[in-house]
C-alpha positions in Angstrom: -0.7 11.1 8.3 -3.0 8.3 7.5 -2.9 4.5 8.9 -4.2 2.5 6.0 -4.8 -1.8 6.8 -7.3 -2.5 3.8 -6.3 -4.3 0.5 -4.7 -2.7 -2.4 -8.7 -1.8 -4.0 -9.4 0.0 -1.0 -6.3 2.3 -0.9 -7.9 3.6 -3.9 -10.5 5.0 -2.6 -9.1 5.9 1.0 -6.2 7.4 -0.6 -8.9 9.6 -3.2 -10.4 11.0 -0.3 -7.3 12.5 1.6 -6.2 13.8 -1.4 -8.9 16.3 -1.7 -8.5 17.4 2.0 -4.6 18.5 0.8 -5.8 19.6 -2.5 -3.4 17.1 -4.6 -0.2 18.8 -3.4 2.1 17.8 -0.8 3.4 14.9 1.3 1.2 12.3 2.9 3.0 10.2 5.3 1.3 6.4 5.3 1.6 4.0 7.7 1.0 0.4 6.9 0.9 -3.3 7.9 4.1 -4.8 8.2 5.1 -6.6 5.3 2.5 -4.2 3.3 4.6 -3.9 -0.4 3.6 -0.2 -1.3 3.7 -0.7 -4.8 0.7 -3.0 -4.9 -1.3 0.1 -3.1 0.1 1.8 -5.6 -0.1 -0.3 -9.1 -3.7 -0.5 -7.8 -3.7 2.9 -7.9 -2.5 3.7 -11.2 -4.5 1.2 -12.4 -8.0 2.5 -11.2 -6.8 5.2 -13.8 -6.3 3.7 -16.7 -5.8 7.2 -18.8 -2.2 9.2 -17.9 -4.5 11.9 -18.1 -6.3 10.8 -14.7 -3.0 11.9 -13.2 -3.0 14.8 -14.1 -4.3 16.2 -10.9 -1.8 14.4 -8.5 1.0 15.4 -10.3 2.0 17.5 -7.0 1.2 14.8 -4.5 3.7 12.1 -3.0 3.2 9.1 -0.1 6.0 8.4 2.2 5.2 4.8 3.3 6.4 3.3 6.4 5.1 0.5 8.6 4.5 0.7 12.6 8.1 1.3 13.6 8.7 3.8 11.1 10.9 2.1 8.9 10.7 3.5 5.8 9.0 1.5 3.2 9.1 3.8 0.0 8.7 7.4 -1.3 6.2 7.2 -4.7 4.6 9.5 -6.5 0.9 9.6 -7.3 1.0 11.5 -10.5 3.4 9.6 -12.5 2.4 5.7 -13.3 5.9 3.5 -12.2 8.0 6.8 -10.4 8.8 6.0 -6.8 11.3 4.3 -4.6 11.0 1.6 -2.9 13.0 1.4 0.9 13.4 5.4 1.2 
């Protein structure tokens, strides 16, 4: 689990790091801000790798985002630009 409050640049690079600690496979359950819209961190994402072929490497790794109470604020995956859902 990882508490992120930064802007959408900065998930980049937060978000790089933990995936090396869970070798890019798995689930990573992220808290954020309420209000937060998880597919800003992650259009911010995507775009910091301009190339499908950067994706390559996350193709096994997913965040669960949900803000302070839990509520569950999407389910998106890392390796594949636009695939995620947003509320599950």
């Amino acid at each position: 689990m990882k508490t992120f409050s930064g802007s959408p640049k900065q998930f980049d690079t937060t978000f790089s790091r933990y995936a090396k600690k869970v070798q890019y496979r798995g689930e990573l359950l992220i808290q954020v801000p309420a209000g937060t819209d998880p597919k800003a961190l992650m259009d911010a994402f995507w775009a910091a790798r301009g190339n499908n072929s950067l994706l390559v490497k996350y193709a096994d790794l997913y965040g669960a985002f949900r803000d302070p109470d839990g509520k569950p604020l999407g389910l998106w995956m890392f390796g594949a630009r636009n695939m995620g859902v947003p509320g599950a």
